[in-house]
N, CA, C and O of each residue as an XYZ file, in Angstrom:
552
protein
N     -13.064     21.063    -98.928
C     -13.398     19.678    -99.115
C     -12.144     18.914    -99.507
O     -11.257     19.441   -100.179
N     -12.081     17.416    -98.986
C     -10.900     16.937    -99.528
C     -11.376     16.361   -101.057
O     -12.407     15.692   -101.119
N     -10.811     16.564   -101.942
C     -10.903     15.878   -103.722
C     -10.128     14.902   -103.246
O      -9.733     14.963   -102.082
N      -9.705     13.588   -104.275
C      -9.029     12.237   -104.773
C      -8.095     12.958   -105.582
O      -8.173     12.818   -106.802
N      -6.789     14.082   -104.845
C      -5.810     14.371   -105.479
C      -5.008     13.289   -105.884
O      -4.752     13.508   -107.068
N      -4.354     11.997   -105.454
C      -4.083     10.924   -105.642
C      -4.108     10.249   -106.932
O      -3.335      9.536   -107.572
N      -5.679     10.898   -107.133
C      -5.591     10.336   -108.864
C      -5.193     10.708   -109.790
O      -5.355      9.998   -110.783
N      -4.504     11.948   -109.925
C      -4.444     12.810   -110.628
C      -3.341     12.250   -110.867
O      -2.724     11.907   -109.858
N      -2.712     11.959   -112.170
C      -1.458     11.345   -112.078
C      -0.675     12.004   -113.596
O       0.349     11.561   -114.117
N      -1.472     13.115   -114.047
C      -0.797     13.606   -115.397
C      -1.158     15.222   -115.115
O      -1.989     15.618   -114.298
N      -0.360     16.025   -115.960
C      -0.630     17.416   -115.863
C      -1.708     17.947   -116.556
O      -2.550     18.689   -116.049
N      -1.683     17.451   -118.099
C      -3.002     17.361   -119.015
C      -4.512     17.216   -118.323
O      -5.467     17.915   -118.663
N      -4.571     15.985   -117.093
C      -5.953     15.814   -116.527
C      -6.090     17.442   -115.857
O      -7.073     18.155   -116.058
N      -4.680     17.922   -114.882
C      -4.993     19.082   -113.846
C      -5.439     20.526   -115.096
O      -6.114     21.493   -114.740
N      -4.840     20.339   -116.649
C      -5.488     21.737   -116.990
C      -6.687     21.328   -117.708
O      -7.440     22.263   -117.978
N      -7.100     20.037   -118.128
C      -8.346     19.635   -118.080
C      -9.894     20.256   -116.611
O     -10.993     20.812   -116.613
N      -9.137     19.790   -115.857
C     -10.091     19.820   -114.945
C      -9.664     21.661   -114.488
O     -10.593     22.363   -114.886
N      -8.849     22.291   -113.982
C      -8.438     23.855   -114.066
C      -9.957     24.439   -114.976
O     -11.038     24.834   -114.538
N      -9.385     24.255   -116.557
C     -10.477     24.942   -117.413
C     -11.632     24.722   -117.215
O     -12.416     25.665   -117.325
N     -11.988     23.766   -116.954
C     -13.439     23.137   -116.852
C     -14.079     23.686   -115.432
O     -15.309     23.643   -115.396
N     -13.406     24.203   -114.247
C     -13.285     25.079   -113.010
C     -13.317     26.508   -113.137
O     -13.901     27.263   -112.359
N     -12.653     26.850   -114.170
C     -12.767     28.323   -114.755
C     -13.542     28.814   -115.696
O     -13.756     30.015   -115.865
N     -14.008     27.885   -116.366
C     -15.367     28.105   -117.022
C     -16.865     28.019   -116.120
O     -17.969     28.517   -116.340
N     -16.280     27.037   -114.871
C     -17.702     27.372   -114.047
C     -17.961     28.306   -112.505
O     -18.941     28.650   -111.844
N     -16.005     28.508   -112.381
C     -16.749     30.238   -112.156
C     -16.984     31.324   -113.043
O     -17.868     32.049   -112.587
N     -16.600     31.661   -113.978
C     -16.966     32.280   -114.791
C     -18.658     32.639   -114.680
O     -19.129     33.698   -114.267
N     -19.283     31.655   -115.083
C     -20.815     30.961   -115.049
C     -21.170     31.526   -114.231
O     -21.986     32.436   -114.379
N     -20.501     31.057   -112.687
C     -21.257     31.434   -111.346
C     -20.830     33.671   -111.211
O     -21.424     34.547   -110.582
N     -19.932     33.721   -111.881
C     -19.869     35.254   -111.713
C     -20.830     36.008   -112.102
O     -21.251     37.020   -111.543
N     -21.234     35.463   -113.189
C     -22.588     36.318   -113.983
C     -23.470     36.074   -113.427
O     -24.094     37.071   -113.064
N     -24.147     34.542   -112.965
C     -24.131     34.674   -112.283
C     -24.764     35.225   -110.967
O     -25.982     35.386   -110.890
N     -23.998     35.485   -110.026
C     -23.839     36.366   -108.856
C     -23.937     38.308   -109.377
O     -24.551     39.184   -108.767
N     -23.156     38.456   -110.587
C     -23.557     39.606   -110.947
C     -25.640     40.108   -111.075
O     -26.200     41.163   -110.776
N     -26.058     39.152   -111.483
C     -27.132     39.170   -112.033
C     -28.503     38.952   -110.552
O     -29.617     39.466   -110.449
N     -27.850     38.094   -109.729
C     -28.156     37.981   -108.325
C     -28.013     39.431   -107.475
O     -28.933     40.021   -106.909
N     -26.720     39.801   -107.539
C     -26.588     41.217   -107.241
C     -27.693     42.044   -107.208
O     -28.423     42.432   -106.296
N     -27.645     42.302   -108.855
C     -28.721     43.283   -109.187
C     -30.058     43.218   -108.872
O     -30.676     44.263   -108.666
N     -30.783     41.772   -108.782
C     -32.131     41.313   -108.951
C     -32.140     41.750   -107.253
O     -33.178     42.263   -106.836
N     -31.118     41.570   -106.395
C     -31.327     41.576   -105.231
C     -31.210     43.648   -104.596
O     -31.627     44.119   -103.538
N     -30.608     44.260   -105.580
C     -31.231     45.887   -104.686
C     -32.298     46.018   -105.630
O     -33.173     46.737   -105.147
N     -32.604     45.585   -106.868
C     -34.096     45.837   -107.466
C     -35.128     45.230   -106.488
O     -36.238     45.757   -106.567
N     -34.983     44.090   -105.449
C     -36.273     43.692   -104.990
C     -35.948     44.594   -103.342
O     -36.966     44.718   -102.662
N     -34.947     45.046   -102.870
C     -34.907     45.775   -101.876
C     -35.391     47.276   -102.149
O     -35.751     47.858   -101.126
N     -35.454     47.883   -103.128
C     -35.667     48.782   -103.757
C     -37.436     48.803   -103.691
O     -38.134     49.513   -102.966
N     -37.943     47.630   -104.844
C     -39.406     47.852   -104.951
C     -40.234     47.086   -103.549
O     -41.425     47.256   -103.288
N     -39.389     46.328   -102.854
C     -40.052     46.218   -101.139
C     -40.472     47.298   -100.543
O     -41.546     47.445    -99.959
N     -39.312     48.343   -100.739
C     -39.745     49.281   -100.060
C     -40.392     50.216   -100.335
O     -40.572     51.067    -99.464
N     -40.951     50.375   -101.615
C     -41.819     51.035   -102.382
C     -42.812     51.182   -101.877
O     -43.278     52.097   -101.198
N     -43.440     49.579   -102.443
C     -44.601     48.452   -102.170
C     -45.220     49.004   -100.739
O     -46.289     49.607   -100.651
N     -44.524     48.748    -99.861
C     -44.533     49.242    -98.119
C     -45.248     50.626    -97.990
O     -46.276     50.961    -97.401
N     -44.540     51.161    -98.581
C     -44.946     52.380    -98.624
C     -46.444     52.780    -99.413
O     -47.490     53.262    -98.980
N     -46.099     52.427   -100.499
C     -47.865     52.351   -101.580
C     -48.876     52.021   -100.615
O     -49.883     52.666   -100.323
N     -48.430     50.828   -100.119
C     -49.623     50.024    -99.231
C     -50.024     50.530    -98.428
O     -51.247     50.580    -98.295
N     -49.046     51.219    -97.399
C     -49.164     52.075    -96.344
C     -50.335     53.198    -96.666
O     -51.399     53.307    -96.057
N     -49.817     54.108    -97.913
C     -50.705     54.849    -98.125
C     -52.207     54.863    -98.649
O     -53.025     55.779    -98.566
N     -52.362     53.468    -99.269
C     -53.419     53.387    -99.646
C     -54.452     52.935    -98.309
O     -55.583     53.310    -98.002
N     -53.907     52.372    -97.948
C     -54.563     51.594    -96.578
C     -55.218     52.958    -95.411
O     -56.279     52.995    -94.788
N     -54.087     53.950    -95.475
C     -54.887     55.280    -95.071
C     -55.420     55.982    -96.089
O     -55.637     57.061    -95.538
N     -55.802     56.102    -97.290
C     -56.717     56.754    -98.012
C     -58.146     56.144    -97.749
O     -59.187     56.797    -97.685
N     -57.975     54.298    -97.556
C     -59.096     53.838    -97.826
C     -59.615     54.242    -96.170
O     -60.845     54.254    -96.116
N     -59.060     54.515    -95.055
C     -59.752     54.832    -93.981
C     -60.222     56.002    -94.081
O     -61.233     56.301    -93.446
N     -59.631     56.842    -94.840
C     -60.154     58.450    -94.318
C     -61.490     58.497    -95.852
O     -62.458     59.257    -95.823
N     -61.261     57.716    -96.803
C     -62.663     57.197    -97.779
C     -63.784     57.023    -96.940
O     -64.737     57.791    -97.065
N     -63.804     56.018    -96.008
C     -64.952     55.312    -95.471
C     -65.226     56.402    -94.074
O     -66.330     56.388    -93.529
N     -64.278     57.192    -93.645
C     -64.649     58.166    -92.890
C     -65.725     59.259    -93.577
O     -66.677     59.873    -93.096
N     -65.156     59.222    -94.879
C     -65.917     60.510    -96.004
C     -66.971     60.029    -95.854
O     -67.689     60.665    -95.082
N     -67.605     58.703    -96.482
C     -68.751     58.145    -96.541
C     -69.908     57.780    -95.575
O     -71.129     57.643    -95.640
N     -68.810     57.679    -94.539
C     -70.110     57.796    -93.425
C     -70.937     58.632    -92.934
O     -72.021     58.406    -92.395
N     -70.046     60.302    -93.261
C     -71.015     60.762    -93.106
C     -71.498     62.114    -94.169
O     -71.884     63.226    -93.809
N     -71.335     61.607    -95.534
C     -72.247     62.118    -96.581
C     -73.208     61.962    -96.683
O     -73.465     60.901    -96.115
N     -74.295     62.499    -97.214
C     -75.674     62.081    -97.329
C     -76.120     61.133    -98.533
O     -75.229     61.182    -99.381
N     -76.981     60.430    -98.867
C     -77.401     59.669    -99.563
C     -77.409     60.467   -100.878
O     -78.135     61.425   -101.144
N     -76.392     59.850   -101.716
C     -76.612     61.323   -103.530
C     -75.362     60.984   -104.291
O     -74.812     59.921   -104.001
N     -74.848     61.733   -105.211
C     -74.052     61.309   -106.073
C     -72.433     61.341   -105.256
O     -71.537     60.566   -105.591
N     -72.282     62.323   -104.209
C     -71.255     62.397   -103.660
C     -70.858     60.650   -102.805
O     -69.963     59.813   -102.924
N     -71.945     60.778   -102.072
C     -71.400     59.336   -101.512
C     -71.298     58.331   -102.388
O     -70.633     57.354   -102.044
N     -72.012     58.352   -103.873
C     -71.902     57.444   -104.447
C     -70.648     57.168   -104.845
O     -70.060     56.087   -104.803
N     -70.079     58.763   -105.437
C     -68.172     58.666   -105.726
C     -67.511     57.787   -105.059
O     -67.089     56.724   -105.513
N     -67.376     58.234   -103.830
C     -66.684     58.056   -102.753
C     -66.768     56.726   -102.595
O     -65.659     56.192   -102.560
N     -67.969     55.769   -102.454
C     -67.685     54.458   -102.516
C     -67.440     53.897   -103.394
O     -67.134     52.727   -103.169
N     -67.423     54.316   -104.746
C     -66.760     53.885   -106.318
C     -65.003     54.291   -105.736
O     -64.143     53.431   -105.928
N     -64.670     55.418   -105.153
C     -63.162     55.467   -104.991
C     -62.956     54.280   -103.706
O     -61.960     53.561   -103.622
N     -63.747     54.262   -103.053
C     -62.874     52.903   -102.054
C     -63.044     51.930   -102.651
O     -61.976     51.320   -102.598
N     -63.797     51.339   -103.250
C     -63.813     50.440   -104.027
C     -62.632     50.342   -105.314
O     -62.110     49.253   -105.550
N     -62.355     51.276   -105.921
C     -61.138     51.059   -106.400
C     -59.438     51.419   -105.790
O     -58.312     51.232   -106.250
N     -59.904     51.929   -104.719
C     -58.866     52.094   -103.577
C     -58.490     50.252   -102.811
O     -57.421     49.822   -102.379
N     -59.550     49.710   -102.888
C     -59.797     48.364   -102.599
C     -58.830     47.847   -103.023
O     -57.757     47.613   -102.467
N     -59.281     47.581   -104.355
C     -58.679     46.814   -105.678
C     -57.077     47.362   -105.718
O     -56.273     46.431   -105.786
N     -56.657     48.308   -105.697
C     -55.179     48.757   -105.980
C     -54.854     48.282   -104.463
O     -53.847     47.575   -104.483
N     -55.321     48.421   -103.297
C     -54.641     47.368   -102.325
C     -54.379     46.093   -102.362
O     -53.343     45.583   -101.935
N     -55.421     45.441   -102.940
C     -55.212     43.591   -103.407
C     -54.287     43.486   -104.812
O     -54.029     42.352   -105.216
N     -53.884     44.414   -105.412
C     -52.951     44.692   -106.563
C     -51.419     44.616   -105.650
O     -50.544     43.778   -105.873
N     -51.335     45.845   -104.449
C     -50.020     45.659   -103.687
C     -49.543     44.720   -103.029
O     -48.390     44.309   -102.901
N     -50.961     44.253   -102.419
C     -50.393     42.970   -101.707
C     -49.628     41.863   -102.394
O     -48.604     41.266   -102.064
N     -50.724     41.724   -103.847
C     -50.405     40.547   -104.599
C     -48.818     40.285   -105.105
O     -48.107     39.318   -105.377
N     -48.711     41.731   -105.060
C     -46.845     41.899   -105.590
C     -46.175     42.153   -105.296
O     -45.046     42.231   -105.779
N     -46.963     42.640   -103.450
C     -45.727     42.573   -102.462
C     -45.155     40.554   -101.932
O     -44.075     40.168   -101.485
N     -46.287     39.838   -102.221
C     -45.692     38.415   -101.855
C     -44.672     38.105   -102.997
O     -43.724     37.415   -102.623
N     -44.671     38.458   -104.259
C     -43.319     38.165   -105.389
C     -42.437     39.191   -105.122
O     -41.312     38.856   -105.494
N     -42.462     40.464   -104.565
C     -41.495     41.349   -104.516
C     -40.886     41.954   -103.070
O     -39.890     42.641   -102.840
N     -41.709     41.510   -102.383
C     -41.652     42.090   -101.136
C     -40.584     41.400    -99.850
O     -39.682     40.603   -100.109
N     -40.876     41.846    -98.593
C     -39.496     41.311    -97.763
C     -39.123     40.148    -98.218
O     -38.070     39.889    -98.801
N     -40.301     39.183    -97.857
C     -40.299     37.779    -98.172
C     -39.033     37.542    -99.219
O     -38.061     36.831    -98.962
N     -39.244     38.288   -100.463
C     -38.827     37.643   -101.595
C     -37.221     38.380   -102.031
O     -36.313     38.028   -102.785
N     -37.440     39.551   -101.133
C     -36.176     39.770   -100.865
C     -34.973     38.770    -99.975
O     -33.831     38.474   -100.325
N     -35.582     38.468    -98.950
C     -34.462     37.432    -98.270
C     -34.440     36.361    -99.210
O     -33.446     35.636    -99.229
N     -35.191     36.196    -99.832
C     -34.925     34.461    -99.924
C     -33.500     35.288   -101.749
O     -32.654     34.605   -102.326
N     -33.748     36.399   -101.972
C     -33.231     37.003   -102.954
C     -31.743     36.833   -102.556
O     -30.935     36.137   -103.170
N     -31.491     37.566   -101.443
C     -30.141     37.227   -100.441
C     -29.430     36.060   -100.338
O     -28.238     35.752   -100.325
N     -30.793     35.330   -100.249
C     -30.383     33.302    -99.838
C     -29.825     33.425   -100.649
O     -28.776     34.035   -100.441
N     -30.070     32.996   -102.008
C     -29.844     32.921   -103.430
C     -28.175     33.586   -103.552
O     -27.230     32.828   -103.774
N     -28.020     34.809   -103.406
C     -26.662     35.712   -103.445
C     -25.804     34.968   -102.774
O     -24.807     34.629   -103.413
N     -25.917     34.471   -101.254
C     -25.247     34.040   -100.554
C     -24.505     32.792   -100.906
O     -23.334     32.543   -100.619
N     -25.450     31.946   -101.652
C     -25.418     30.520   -101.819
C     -24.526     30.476   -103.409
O     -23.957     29.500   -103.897
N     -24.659     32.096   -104.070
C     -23.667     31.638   -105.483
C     -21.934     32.143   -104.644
O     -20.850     31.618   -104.898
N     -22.157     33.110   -103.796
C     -21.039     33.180   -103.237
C     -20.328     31.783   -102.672
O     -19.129     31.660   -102.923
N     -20.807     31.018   -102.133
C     -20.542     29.777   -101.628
C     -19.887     28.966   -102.513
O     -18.845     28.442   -102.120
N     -20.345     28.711   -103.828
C     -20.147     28.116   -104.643
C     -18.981     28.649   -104.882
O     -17.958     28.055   -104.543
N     -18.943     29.882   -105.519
C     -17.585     30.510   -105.924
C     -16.655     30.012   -105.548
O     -15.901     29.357   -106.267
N     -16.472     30.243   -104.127
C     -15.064     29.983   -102.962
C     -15.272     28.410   -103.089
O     -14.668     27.599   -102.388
N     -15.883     28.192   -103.734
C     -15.522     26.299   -103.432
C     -14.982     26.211   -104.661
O     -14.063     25.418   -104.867
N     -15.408     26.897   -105.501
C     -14.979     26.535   -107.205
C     -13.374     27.513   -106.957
O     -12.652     26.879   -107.726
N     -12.965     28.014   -106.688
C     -11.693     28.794   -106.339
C     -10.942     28.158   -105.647
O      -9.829     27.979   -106.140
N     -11.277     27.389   -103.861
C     -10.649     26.810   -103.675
C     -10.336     25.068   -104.573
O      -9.308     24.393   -104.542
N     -11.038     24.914   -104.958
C     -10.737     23.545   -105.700
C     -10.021     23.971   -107.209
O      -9.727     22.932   -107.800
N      -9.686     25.095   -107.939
C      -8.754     25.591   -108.557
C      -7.533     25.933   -108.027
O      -6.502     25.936   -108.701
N      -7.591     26.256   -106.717
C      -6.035     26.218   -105.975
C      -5.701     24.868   -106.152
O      -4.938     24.440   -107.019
N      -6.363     24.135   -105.209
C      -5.614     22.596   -105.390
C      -5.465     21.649   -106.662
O      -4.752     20.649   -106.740
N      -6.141     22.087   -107.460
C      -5.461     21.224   -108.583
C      -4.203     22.026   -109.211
O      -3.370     21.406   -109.874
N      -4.051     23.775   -108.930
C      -2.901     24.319   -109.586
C      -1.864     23.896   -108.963
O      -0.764     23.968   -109.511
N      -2.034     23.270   -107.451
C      -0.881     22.962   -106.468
C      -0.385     21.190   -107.017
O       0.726     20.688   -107.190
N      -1.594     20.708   -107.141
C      -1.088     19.472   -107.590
C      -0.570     19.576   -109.423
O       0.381     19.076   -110.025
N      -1.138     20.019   -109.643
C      -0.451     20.679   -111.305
C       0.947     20.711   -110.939
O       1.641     19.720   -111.168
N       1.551     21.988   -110.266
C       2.758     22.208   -109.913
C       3.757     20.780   -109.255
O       4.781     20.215   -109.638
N       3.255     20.687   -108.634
C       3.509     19.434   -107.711
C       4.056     17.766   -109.252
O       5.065     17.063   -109.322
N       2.884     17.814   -110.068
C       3.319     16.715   -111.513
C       4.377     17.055   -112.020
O       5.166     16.155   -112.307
N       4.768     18.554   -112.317
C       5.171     19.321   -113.159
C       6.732     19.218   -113.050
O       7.522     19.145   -113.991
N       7.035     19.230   -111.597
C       8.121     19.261   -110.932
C       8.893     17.969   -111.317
O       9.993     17.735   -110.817
């Protein structure tokens, strides 16, 4: 980006504005550290999730296979008390695969990408005021 180097007309403003640049990458490092992490923890439990779901989703078929053809008695009664809570722990995965899952992984990425962005802008705009620093100094 071009800044209003022009204005800069003392060295004091360039380590004014320097520190005040290095205190907010600093900021953005942690940050991006913290983005980092949040981002293989949600690639991590995505793929968990996937998997849980996966399996429950075939327990609850080969359940309702059991049940169809048990006879009327305490056995079939189990069996539809376990899909029924086979049910429920599926609407449990889903629910926390939409906060944890692909979805929330990319947008986890977005997020990473976008403190990286920042960085290199907060870095390059610390080059140019050290150049115009140098440049007063002279």
């Amino acid at each position: 980006m071009n800044y209003s180097l022009h204005n800069l007309t003392a060295v004091a403003d360039c380590d004014v504005l320097i520190q005040r640049a290095t205190r907010e990458k600093a900021d953005l490092d942690y940050k991006k550290l913290s983005e980092e992490r949040m981002t293989v923890r949600f690639a991590e439990t995505s793929q968990e999730l996937e998997a849980d779901l996966q399996g429950v989703v075939a327990e609850i078929a080969a359940t309702e296979t059991i049940i169809s053809m048990l006879p009327e008695g305490p056995s079939k009664e189990d069996a539809i008390n376990k899909k029924i809570r086979l049910e429920y722990r599926k609407f449990l995965l889903e629910t926390r695969k939409e906060s944890y899952g692909t979805v929330a992984l990319l947008e986890k990425e977005m997020d990473l990408a976008r403190v990286n962005k920042e960085i290199a802008e907060v870095e390059a705009f610390i080059a140019v005021i050290e150049e115009k620093r140098a440049q007063l100094a002279a």
